[in-house]
C-alpha positions as CSV (number, residue, x, y, z in Angstrom):
1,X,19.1,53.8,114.3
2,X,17.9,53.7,110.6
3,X,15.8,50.7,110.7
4,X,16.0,50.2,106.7
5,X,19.7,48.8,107.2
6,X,19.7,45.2,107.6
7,X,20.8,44.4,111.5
8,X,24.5,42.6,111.7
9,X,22.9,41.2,115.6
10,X,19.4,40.0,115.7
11,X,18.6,39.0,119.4
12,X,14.8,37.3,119.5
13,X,13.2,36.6,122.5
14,X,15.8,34.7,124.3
15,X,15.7,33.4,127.8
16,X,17.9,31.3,130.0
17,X,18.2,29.4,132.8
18,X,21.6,28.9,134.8
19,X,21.2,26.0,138.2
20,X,17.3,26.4,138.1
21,X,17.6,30.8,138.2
22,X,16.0,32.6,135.6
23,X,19.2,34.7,134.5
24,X,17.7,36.1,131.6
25,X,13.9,36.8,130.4
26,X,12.5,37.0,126.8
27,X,15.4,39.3,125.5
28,X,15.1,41.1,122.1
29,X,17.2,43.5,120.8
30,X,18.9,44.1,116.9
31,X,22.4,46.2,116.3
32,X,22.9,47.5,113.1
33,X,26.1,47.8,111.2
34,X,28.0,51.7,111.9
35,X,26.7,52.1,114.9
36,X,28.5,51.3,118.5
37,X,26.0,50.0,121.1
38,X,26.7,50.0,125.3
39,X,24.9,47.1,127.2
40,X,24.6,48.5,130.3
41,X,23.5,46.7,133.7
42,X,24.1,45.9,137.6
43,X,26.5,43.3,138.5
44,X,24.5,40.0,137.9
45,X,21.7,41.6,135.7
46,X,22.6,38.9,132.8
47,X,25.1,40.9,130.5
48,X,27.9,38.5,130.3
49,X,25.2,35.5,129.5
50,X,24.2,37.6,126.8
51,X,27.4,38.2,125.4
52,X,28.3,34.5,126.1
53,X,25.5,33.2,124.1
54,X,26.2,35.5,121.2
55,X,29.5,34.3,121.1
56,X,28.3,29.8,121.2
57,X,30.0,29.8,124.7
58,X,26.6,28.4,126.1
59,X,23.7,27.6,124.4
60,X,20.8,29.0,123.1
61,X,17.7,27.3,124.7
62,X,14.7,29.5,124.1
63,X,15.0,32.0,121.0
64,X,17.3,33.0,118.8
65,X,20.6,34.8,117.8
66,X,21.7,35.6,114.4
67,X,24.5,36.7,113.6
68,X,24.9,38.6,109.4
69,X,21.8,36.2,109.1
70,X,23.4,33.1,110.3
71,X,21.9,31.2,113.7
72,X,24.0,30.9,115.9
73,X,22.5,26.8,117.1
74,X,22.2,26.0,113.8
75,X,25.0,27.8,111.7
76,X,27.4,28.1,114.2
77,X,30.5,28.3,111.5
78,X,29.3,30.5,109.9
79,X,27.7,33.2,112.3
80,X,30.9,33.3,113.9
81,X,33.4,33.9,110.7
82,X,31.4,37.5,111.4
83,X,32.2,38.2,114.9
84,X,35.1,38.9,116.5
85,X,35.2,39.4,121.1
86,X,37.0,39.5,124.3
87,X,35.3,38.3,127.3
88,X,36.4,39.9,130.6
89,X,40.5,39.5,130.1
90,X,42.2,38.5,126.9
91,X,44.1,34.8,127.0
92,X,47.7,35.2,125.7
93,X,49.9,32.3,125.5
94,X,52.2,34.1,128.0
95,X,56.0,32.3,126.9
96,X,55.2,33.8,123.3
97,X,55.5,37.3,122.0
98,X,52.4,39.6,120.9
99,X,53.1,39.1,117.0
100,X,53.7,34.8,118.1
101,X,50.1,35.0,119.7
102,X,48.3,36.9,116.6
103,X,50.3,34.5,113.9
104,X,48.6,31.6,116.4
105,X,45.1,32.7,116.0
106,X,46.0,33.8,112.2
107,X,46.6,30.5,111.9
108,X,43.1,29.4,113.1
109,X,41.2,31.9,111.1
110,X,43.1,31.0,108.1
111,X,43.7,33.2,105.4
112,X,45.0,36.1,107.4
113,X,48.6,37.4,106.0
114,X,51.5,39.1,108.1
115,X,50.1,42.6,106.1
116,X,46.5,41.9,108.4
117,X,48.5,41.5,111.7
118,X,50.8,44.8,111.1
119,X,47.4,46.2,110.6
120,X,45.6,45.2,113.7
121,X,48.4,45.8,115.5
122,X,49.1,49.7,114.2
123,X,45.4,50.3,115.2
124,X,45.5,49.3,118.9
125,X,49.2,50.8,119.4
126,X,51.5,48.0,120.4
127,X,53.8,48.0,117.0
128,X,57.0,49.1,119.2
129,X,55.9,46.2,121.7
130,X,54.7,43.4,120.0
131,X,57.4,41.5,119.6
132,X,58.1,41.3,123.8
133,X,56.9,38.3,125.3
134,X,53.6,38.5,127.0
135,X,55.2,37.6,130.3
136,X,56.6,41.6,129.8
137,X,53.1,43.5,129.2
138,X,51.0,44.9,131.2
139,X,46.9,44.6,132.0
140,X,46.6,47.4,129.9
141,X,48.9,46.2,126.7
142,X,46.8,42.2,127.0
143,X,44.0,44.4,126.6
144,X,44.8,46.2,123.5
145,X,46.5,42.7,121.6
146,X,43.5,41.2,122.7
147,X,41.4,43.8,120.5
148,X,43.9,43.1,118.0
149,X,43.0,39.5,118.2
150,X,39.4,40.2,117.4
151,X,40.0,42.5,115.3
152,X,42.0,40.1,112.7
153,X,39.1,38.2,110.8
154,X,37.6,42.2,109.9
155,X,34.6,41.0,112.1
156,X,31.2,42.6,111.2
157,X,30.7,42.7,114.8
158,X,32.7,43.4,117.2
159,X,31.9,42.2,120.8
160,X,33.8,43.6,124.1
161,X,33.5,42.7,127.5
162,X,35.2,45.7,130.0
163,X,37.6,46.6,127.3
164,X,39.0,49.3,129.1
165,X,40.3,47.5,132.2
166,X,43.9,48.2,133.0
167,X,43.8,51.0,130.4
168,X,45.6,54.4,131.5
169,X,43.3,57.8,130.6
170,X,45.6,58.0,127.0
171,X,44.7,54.5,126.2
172,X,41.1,54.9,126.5
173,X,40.7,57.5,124.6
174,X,43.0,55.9,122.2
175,X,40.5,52.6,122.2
176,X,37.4,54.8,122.0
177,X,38.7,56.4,119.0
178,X,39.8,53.5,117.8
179,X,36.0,52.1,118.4
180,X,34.3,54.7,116.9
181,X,36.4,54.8,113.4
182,X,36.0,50.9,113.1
183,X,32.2,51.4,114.0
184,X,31.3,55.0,111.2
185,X,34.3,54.2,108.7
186,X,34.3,50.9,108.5
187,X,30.2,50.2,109.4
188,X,31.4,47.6,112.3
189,X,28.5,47.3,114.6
190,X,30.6,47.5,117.9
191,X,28.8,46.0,120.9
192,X,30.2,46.8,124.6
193,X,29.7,45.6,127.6
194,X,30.9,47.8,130.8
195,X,30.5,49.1,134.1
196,X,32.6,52.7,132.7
197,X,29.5,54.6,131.9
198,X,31.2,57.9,131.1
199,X,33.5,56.5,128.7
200,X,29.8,54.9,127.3
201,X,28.4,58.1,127.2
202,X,31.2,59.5,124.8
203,X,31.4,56.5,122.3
204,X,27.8,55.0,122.2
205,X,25.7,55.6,119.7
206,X,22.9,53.9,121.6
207,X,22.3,51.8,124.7
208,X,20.5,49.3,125.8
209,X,20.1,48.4,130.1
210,X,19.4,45.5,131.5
211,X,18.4,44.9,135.1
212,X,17.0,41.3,136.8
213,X,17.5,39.7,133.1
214,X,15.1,41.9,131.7
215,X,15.7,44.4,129.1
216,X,14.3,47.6,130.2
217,X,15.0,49.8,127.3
218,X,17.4,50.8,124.4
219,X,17.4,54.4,124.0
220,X,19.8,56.4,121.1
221,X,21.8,58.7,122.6
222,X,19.3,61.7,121.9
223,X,17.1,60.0,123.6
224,X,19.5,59.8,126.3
225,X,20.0,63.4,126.7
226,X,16.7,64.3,126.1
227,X,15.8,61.8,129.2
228,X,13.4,59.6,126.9
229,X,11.1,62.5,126.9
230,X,11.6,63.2,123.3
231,X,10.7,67.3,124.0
232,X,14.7,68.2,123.8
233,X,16.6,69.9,126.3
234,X,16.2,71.4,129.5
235,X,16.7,75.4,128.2
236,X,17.2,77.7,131.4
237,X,17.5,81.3,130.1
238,X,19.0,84.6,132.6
239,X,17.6,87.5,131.8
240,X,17.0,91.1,133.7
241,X,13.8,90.8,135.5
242,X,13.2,94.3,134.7
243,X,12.6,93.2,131.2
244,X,10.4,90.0,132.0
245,X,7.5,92.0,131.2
246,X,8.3,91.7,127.8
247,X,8.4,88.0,127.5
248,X,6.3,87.0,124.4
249,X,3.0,85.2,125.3
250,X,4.4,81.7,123.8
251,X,7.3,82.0,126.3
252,X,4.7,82.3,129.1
253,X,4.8,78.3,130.6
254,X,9.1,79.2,130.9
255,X,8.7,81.4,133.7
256,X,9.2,80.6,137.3
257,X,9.2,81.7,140.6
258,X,12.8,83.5,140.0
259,X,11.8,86.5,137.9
260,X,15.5,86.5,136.6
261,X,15.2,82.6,135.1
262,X,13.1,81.4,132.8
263,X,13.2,77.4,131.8
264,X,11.3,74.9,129.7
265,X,11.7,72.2,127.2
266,X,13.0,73.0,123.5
267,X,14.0,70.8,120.7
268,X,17.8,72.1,120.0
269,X,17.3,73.2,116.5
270,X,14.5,75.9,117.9
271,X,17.0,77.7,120.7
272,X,18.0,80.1,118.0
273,X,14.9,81.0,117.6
274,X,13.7,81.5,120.8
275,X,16.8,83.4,121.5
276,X,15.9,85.6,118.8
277,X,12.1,85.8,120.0
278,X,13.4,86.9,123.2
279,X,15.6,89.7,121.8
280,X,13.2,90.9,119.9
281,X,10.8,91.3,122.0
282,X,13.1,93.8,124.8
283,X,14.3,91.2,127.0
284,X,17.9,91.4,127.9
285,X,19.0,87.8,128.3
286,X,22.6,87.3,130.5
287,X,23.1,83.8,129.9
288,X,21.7,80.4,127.7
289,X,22.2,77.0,129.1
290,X,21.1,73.4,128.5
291,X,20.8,70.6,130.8
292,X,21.6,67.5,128.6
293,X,21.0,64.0,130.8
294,X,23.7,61.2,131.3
295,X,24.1,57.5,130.1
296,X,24.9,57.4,134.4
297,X,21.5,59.4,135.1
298,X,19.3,57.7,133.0
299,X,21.1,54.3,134.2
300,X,20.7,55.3,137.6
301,X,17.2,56.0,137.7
302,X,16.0,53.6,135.4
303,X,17.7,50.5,137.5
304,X,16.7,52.0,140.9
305,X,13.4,52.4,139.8
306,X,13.1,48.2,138.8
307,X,15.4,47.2,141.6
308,X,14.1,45.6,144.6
309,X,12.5,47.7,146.9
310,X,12.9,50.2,144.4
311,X,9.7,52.2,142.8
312,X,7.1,50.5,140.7
């Protein structure tokens, strides 16, 4: 992320301790506005502490959150008249309808006209619903009017816990648009919490995993596919072995033990090139692939590899 924009999250060096267990350990991290960040972790690892001190729902005790430049201990008010969040599943007051609920937390924001809620609720797609009681909707619907809910102060930051739960396939990809227009139209930084790491790896714009309440990395999404290696992608090339004699000296490290393959690390911008190098030089190439990692690979192995038991 460009590091010259000023961060709308600013997480220093927090810690805490729940019934005498060290739940989280020294945790620093920043999110920047535009951008929509996945906080990724086991069951346990200390996400939902996180996102429950961000949010004043227990307190800071060693280091600090800031929130648009406002503490959250010591400007409370303020830090959150910038945040907006749902925390596992949205509390409706089920007897009322959808627009009764938003016209109740209106209410407590203050300053938010009818205009805002038609807005909100447009965005999440519940206008031909949201004037059914909440008795009638489903999982899937509390879900979206509880985005709407958090969506109605025009948060700079927009914090969700499992937002897709109860959603069908067309109303996550619904949300995930929705997401990524609030987070590079309207320079939102969106922070998510979820166990759904393939939705993550189509709407993050970088990640950061946790594991034992200790932040192991945040990695852009580049740096996802690339593995953390920073080299690019894995290029495997087919070509006729007959032709292999031809391959030009700086293509020498790509061969292997198949004659017909060649494969090695390329930044993506240089594949035309090397295509080009390869036709050049006489050697009939059948096919061009990449190997581009997952947010569920890299997960995977990182986790494992500080899990119990796991490798040092």
């Amino acid at each position: 992320m460009d590091n010259v924009k000023t961060p709308v999250l600013e997480i220093s060096s927090i810690s805490k301790k729940l019934g005498g267990r060290q739940i989280l350990n020294n945790i620093t991290l920043n999110v920047y506005p535009g951008e929509v960040f996945g906080f990724l972790g086991p069951n346990g690892s200390g996400k939902t502490t996180t996102i429950k001190l961000m949010l004043g729902l227990l307190r800071v005790e060693s280091g600090s959150i800031r929130i648009c430049g406002h503490d959250v201990t010591d400007d409370f008010e303020a830090a959150m008249g910038y945040i907006g969040g749902i925390i596992e599943n949205p509390e409706m007051y089920r007897y009322l309808t959808g627009r009764e609920n938003l016209e109740q937390y209106a209410r407590m924001y203050g300053g938010i006209g009818p205009g805002r809620i038609e807005e909100v609720t447009a965005l999440v797609g519940l206008s031909d619903r949201i004037d059914d009681k909440i008795a009638k909707y489903s999982l899937g619907m509390r879900q979206r009017l509880g985005l709407a809910q958090a969506l109605l102060n025009r948060p700079r930051l927009l914090v969700l816990d499992e937002p897709t739960n109860g959603l069908d396939p067309a109303g996550i990809k619904d949300l995930r648009d929705t997401l990524r227009e609030l987070a590079h139209k309207e320079s939102v930084a969106v922070f998510i919490s979820s166990h759904q790491l393939a939705e993550l790896d189509l709407i993050c714009d970088r990640i950061g995993i946790i594991n034992n309440g200790i932040l192991l990395d945040t990695l852009t999404i580049e740096e996802v596919r690339n593995a953390g290696s920073g080299a690019g992608p894995l290029i495997t090339v087919e070509i006729d072995p007959s032709t292999a004699e031809n391959l030009p000296p700086f293509l020498e490290s790509y061969r292997t033990d198949d004659p017909s393959k060649l494969t090695g690390q390329t930044e993506r911008e240089k594949i035309p090139d090397l295509i080009y190098a390869l036709c050049d030089s006489g050697v009939r190439i059948y096919s061009v692939s990449s190997a581009r990692h997952s947010i569920e690979e890299v997960f995977l192995s990182m986790t494992s590899e500080y899990a119990p038991g796991g490798r040092s």
